[in-house]
N, C-alpha and C positions, 0 to 999 in steps of 0.2 A: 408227097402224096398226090400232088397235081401234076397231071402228065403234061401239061402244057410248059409253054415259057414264062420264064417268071420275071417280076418285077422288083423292085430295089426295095427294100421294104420302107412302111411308114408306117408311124403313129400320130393316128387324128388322136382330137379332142371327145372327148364322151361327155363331158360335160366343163362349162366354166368356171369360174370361179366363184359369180354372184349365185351360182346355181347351188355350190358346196356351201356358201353363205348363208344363204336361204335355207338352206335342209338343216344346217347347222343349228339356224335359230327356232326351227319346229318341231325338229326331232326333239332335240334335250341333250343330243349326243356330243359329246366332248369332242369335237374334229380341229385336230392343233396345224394341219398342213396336208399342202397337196403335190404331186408330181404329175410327171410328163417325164414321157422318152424320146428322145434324141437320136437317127442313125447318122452320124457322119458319114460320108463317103454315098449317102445314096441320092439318088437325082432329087429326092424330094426333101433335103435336108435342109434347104431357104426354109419351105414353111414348117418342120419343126422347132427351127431355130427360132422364127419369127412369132411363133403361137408357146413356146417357152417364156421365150422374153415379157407376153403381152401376162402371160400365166405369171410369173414372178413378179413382176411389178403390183399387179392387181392383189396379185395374196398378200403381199409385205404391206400393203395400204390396208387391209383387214387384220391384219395381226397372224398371219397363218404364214409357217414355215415350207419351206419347197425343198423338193428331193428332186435332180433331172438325173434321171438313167441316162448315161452319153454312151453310147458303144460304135467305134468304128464299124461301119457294115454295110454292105452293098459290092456290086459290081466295080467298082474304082477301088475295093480296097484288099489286097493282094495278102493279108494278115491282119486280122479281127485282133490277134495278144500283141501288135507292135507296141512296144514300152514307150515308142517315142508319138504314137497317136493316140494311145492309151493319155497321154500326158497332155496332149493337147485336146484331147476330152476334156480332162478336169477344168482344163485355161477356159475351154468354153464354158461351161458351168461357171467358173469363177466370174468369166466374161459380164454375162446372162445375171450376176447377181445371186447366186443359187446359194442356200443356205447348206445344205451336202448336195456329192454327185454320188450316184453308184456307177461304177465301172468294174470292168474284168481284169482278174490281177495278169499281169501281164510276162508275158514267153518271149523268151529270149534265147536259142539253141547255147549252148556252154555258159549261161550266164545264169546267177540267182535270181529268182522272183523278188526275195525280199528287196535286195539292193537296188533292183528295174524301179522299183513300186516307189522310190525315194522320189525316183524325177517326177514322178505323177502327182504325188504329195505336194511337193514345190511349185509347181506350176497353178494345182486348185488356190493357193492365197490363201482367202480366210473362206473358202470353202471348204466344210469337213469332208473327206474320202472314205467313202463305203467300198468293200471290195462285194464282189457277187460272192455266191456260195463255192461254185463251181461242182461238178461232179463227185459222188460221195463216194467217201473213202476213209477208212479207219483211224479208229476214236486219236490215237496216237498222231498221226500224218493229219488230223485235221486240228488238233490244238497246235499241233507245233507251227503249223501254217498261221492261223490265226494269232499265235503269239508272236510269227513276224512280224504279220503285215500291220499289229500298233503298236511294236514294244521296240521292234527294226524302223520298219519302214516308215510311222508315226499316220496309217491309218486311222480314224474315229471309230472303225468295225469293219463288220464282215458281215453281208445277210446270209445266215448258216443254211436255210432252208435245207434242203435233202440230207442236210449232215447233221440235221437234228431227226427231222420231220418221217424221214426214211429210217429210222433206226429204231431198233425194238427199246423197248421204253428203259431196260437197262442201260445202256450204249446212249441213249438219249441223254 
């Protein structure tokens, strides 16, 4: 939408952690955990990594579980679904401490997603693997996927979004 040149993407901070703390203890509202997204491969991925780290340390001392979205992305990275950086997504997360990662199931041309998705699995440690949604697509092709990616491949889940959310309340 921006005619101009673009930049690598990043995700600041919106707010800290003593901040979620704080709102936690005024509201009354059950809040069990917080995230932060992560682009590997983009020039400003020192300080996502370094504002992750500072985010997960901090919530693990208040009792609050962390979710880091990791996705390869940016100008240095020639394939957002590589299996093999997809996988060292999770290593970061697992790195960084993260209690799950979401990342995107991963494309491989002649090759299966399920079987990609093992290496990514191995790599996170004792971090759980969230797959993304991914673009929506029928009731059939979206269980059989998500019955890869934890029953194959030993994902924790799949955030279904548009593959629930988009679909008339039958199909839902």
């Amino acid at each position: 939408l921006v005619k101009t040149e673009q930049k690598d993407p990043y995700s600041g901070v919106l707010v800290d952690v003593d901040q979620v703390v704080d709102f936690k203890n005024t509201s009354g509202l059950e809040i069990v955990g917080v995230g932060a997204t992560i682009y590997l491969g983009s020039e400003f991925e020192h300080m996502m990594i370094r504002n992750a780290a500072q985010m997960v340390n901090k919530a693990h001392k208040h009792g609050l579980f962390t979710v880091l979205w990791v996705y390869p992305r940016g100008q240095a990275v020639p394939d957002e679904k590589d299996p093999h950086l997809i996988a060292g997504a999770t290593g970061v997360a697992a790195t960084l401490g993260s209690d799950f990662t979401k990342i995107n199931y991963p494309k491989k041309e002649g090759e299966e997603s399920k079987e990609l998705l093992k290496e990514a699995v191995k790599a996170a440690g004792n971090t759980k693997v969230i797959c993304a949604g991914g673009s929506s697509v029928d009731v059939k092709k979206f269980l059989q996927r998500l019955h890869d990616q934890i029953h194959v491949s030993g994902a924790a889940g799949n955030a279904t979004g548009r593959n629930i959310h988009q679909k008339s309340l039958g199909e839902a």
